[in-house]
C-alpha positions in Angstrom: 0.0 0.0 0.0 2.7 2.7 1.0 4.4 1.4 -2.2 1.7 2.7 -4.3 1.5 5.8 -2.9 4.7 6.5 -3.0 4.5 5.6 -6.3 1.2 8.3 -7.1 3.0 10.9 -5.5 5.9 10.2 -7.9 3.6 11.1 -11.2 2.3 14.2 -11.6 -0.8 14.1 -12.5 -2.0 11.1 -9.8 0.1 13.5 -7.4 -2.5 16.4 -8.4 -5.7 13.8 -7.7 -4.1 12.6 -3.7 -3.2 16.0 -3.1 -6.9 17.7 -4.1 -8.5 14.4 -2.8 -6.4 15.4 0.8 -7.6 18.7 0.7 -11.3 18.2 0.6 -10.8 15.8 3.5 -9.6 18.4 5.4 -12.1 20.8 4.4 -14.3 18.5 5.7 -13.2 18.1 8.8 -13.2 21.6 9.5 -17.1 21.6 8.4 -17.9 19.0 11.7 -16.1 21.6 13.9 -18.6 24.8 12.9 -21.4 24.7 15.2 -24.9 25.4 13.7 -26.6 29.3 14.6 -29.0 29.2 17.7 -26.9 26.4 19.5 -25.0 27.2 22.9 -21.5 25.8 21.9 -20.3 25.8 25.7 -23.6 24.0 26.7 -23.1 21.3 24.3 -19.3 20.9 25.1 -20.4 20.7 28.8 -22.8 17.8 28.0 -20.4 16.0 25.9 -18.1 16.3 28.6 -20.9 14.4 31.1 -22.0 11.8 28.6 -19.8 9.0 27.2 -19.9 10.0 24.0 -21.6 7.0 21.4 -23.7 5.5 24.3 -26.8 7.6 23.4 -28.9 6.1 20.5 -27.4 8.1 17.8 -24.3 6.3 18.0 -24.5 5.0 14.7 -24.9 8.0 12.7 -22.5 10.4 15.1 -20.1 7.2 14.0 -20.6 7.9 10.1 -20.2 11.7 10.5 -17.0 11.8 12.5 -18.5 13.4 16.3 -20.4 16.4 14.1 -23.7 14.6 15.3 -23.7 15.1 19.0 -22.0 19.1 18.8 -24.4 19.7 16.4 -22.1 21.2 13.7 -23.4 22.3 10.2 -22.2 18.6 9.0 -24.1 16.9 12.1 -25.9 14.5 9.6 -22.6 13.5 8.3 -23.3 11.2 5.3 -25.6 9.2 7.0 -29.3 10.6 4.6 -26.9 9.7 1.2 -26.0 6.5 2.5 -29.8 5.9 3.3 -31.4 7.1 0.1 -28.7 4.9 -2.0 -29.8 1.8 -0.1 -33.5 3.1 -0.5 -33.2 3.6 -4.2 -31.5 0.4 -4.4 -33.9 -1.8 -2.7 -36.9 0.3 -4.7 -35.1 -0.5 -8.1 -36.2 -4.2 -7.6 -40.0 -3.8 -6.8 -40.4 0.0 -9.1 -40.3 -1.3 -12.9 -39.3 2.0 -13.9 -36.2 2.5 -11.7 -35.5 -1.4 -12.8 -35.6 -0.2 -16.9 -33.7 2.9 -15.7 -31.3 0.8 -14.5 -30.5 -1.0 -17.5 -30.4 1.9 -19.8 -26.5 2.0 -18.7 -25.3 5.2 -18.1 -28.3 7.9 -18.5 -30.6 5.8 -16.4 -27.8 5.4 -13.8 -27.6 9.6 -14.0 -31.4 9.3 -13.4 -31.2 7.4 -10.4 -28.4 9.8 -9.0 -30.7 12.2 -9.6 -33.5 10.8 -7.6 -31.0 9.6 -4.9 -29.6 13.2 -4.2 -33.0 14.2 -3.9 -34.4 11.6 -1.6 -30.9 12.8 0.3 -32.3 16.3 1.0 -35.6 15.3 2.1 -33.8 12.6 4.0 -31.7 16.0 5.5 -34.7 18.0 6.2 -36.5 14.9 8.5 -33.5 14.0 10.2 -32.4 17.6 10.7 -35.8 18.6 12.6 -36.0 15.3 14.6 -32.0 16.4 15.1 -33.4 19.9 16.3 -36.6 18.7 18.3 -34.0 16.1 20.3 -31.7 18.9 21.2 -34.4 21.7 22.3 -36.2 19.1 25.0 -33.0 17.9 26.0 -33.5 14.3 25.2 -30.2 14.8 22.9 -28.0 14.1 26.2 -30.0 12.2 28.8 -29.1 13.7 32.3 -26.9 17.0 31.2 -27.8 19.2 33.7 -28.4 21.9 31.2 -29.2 19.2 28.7 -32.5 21.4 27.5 -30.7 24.8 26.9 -28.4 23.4 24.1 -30.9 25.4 22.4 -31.8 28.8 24.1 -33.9 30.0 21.4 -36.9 28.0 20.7 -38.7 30.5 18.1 -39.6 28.7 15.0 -37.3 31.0 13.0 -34.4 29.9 14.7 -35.3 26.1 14.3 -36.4 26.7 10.9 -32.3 28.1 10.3 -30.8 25.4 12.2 -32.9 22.7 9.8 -31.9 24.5 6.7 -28.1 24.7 7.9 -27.6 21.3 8.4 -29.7 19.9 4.9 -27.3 22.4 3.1 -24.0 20.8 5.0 -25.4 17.4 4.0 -26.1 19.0 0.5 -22.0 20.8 0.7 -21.2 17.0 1.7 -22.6 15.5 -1.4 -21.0 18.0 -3.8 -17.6 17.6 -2.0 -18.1 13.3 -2.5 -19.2 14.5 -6.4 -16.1 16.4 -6.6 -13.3 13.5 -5.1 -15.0 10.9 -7.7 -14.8 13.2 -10.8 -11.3 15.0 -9.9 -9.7 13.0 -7.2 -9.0 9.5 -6.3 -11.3 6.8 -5.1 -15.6 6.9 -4.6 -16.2 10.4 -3.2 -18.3 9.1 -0.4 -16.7 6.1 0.4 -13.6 8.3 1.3 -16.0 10.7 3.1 -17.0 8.2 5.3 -13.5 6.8 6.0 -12.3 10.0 7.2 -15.4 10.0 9.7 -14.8 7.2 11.1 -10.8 7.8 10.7 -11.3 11.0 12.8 -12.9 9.2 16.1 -9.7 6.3 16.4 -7.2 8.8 18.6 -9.9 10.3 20.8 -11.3 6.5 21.2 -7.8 4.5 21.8 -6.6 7.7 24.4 -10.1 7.4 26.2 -9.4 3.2 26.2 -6.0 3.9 27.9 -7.4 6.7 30.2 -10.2 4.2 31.1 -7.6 1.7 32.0 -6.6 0.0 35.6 -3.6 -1.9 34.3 -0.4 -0.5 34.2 -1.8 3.1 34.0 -4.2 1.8 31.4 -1.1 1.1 29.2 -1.9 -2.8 29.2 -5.6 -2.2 27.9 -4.0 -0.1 25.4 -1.8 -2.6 23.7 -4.4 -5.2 24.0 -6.7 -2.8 22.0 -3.8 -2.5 19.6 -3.3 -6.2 18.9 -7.4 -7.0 18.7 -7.7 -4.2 16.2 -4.7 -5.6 14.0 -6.2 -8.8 14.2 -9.3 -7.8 13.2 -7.9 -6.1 10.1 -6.1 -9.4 9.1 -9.4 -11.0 9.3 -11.3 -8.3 7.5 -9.0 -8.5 4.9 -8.7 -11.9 4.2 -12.7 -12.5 4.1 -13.1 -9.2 2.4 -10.4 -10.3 -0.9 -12.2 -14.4 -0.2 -14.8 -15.4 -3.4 -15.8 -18.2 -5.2 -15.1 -18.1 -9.1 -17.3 -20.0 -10.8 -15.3 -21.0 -14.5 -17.3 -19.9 -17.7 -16.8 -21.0 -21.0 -18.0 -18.9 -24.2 -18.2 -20.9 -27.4 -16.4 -20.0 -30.2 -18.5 -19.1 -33.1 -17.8 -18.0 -36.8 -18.8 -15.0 -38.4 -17.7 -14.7 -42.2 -14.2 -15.5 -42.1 -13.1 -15.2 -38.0 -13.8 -16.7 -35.1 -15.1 -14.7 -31.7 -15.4 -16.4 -28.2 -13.8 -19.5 -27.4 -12.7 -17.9 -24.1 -12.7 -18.5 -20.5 -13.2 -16.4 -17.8 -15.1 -16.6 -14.5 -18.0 -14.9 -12.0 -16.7 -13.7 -9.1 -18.8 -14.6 -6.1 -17.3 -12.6 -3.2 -17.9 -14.5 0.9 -19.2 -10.9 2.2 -21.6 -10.1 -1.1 -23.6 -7.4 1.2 -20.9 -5.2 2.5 -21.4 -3.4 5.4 -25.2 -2.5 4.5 -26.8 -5.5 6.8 -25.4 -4.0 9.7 -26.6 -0.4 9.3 -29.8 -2.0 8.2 -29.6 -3.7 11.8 -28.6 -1.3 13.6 -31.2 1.2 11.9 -33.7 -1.1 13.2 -32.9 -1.8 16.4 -32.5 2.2 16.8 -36.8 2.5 16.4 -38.0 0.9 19.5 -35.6 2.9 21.7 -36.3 6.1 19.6 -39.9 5.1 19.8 -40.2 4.9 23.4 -37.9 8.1 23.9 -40.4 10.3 21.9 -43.1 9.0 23.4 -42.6 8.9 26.7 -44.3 6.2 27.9 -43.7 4.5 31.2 -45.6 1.2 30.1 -44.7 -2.5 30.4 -43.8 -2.7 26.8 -41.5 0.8 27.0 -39.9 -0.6 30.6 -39.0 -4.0 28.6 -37.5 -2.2 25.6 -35.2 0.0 27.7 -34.3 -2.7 29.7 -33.5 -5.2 27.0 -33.1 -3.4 23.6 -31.3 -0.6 24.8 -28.1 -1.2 26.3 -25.7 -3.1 23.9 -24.7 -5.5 26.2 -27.8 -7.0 27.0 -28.1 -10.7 26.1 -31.1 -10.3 24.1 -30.1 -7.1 22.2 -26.7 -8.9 21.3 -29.0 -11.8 19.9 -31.4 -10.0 18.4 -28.6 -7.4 16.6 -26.8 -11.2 15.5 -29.7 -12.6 14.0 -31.2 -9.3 12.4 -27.4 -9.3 10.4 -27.6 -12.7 8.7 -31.2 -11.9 8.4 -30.2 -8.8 6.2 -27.4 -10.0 4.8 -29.5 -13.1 2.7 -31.7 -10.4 1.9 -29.6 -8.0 0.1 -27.7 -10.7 -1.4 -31.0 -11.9 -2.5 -32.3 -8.5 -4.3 -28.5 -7.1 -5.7 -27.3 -10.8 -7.0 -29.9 -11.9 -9.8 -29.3 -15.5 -10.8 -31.8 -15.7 -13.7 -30.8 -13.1 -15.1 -26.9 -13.3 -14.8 -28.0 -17.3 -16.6 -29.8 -15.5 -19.2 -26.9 -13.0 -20.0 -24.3 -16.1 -20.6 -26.8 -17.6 -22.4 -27.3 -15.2 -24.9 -23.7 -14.9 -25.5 -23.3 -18.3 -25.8 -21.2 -18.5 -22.4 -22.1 -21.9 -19.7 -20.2 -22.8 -16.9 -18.4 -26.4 -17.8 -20.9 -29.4 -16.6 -23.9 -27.1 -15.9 -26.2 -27.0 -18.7 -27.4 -23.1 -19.9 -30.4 -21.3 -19.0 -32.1 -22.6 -15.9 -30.1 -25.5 -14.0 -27.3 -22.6 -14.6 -29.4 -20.1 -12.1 -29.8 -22.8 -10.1 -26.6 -23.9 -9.7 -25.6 -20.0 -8.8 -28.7 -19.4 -6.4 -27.2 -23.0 -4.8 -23.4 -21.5 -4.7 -24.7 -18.1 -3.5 -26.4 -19.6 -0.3 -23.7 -21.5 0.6 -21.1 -18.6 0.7 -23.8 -16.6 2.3 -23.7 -18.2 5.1 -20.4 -18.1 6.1 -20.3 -14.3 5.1 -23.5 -13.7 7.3 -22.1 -15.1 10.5 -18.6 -13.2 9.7 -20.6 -10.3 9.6 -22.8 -10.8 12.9 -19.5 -11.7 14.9 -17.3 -8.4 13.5 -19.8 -6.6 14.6 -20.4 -7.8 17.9 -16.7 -7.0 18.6 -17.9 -3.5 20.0 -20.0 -4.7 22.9 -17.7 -7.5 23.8 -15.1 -4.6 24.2 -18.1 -2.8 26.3 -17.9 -5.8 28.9 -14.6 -6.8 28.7 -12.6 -3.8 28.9 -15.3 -1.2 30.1 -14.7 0.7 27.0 -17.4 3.2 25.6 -19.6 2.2 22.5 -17.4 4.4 20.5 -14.9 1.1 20.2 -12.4 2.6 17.8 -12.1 -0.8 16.3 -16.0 -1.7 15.9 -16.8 -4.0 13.4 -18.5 -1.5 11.0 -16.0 1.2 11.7 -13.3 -1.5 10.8 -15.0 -2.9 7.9 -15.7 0.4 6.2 -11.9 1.5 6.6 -11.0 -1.8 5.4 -12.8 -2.1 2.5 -12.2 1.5 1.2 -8.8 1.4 1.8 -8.6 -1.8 -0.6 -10.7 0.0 -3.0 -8.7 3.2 -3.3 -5.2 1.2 -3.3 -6.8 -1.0 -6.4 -7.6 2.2 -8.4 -4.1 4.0 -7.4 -2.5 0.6 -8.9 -4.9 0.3 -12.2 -4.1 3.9 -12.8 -0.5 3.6 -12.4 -0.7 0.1 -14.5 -2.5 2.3 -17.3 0.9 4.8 -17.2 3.4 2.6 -17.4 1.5 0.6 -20.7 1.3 3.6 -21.8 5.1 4.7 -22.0 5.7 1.4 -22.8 3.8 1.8 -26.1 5.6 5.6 -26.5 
């Protein structure tokens, strides 16, 4: 990897991508650090100073936008409504026929779609910001701050109505900035976005570990931190770079006087098809009781049950619950973004079939069979990464803001591979191309 960038820096124009690419990182990590207009910034430094930061139930999304979240910056939403819309969009495109025929016009339907998604993102923006706004002025934001419920002095509509439209324009800034590091700089915009949120929490979340610790002046916790977190790397990266590849064989047919096909190649079927996405789909869900009961108020059995049980992450039932909810998800995405038939029907028009397997329908059989069998293993990886958090919880008292969660450490993971891949494609590209100078 440092071999590679060492390498980008060395040509001039990749030097030109890393450099602007660097530069809107940093601009963006100034954005989480302006507060939003009608917020008391020493109020809500006060309360972050009496709450464990990440324990509340917006640790997820304070997560994906790098702390903004809980100080209530113009970039408090983070990513977070873009990420949701593209999974929204993605899951509508199989039940809408007209985003699915979109989707196959190549690349103007895809710009239709991006369309719709960045629109879906600023209505996303404008919920989340009010229930954002609502949480903060009746204090519920930080659950025993003293002055919890002036965070926001000013409870006039006007100034709510300019602390909503602040924030949807830093998630709208946000998606421009992500437009402008895929077009001009290196690697998918938002996928670097949301490594340097999650990046920006590691220091502040190993020092707190060590300032946490008993042993050895917390220096033993520290180290042990260290060595889980490099472990868990070497795992991520080995499952992450794991697939089946299933051998395909196009025959060779005659046209005039030459030949075409007669080739092989094969279909990539990765362990971990679903990404990350089943476990912000798990953890989206298992946020609505606790928001639900929050909001309400209610002092019922039911509300009493869920803040005993499906509140606190190291609860038995919410660490079962979160488990099976993954591999739950995780079949079901596979299920709606890998098409069988259609991948069978694709070969088969191109005269391609995979050697024993006759074309057409045992062929989507035989993939829908392969698929579920690799899903497995990939769905339980998934549920036991990202129980890694809460094990750290119990074991070494650590907040929820583990630096080395599983989702934290599978995003930087897998967009670090991603963005090394296209620096050594690119470079790959030069040096074929001074070869044929």
């Amino acid at each position: 990897m440092l071999t590679a960038f060492a390498r980008a820096f060395k040509t001039p124009d990749l030097r030109k991508k890393l450099l602007f690419t660097l530069g809107i990182m940093v601009l963006f990590r100034l954005g989480a650090h302006v507060p939003v207009p009608g917020v008391s910034y020493a109020n809500v430094q006060t309360c972050m100073d009496q709450a464990k930061s990440g324990q509340g139930l917006f640790g997820l999304v304070n997560m994906f936008s790098g702390g903004a979240l809980l100080q209530i910056t113009i970039f408090a939403l983070g990513i977070m409504p873009y990420i949701t819309a593209s999974i929204i969009l993605q899951l509508l495109t199989v039940v809408i026929p007209r985003l699915e025929a979109l989707k196959k016009e190549g690349q103007s339907g895809q710009a239709k779609i991006t369309q719709y998604t960045r629109y879906l993102t600023v209505a996303l923006a404008i919920l989340q910001g009010t229930g954002l706004v609502a949480t903060a002025s009746n204090g519920a934001l930080f659950s025993g701050c003293a002055v919890g419920n002036q965070i926001v002095p000013d409870k006039a509509i006007f100034t709510t109505a300019t602390m909503v439209i602040t924030m949807t324009a830093g998630t709208c800034l946000i998606m421009w900035l992500g437009e402008l590091i895929t077009d001009r700089g290196i690697g998918n915009g938002m996928s670097i976005l949301m490594f340097t949120s999650i990046a920006a929490g590691f220091p502040s979340g190993l020092w707190g570990i060590k300032l946490a610790g008993k042993l050895m002046g917390g220096w033993l916790e520290f180290a042990l931190v260290i060595i889980c977190g490099l472990a868990m790397v070497a795992l991520v990266v080995f499952v992450e770079q794991a697939q089946r590849r299933i051998p395909v064989q196009y025959a060779k047919r005659m046209i005039g006087r030459r030949s075409y096909g007669g080739t092989s190649t094969y279909i990539p079927l990765k362990v971990n098809q679903a990404g990350v996405i089943p476990v912000i789909f798990a953890s989206s869900l298992l946020y609505i009781p606790a928001l639900l009961v929050q909001f309400t108020g209610s002092k019922a059995d039911w509300a009493t049950w869920i803040n005993s049980n499906l509140v606190k992450g190291d609860h038995p039932i919410y660490m079962v619950t979160y488990f099976l909810l993954i591999v739950f998800f995780a079949f079901f995405y596979v299920a709606i973004s890998f098409n069988p038939e259609e991948v069978a029907d694709n070969m088969k028009k191109y005269g391609g079939f995979i050697p024993g397997i006759r074309a057409g329908r045992p062929t989507a059989e035989y993939l829908s069979y392969v698929l579920n069998r690799i899903t497995w293993p990939g769905s339980l990886y998934l549920g036991l990464i990202a129980l890694v958090p809460t094990v750290a919880l119990v074991t070494l008292n650590a907040n929820q803001n583990f630096p080395f969660g599983g989702t934290s450490i599978l995003i930087i993971v897998g967009v670090g591979l991603e963005t090394v891949k296209q620096i050594e494609s690119q470079l790959q590209q030069r040096n074929y191309e001074g070869f044929l100078r």
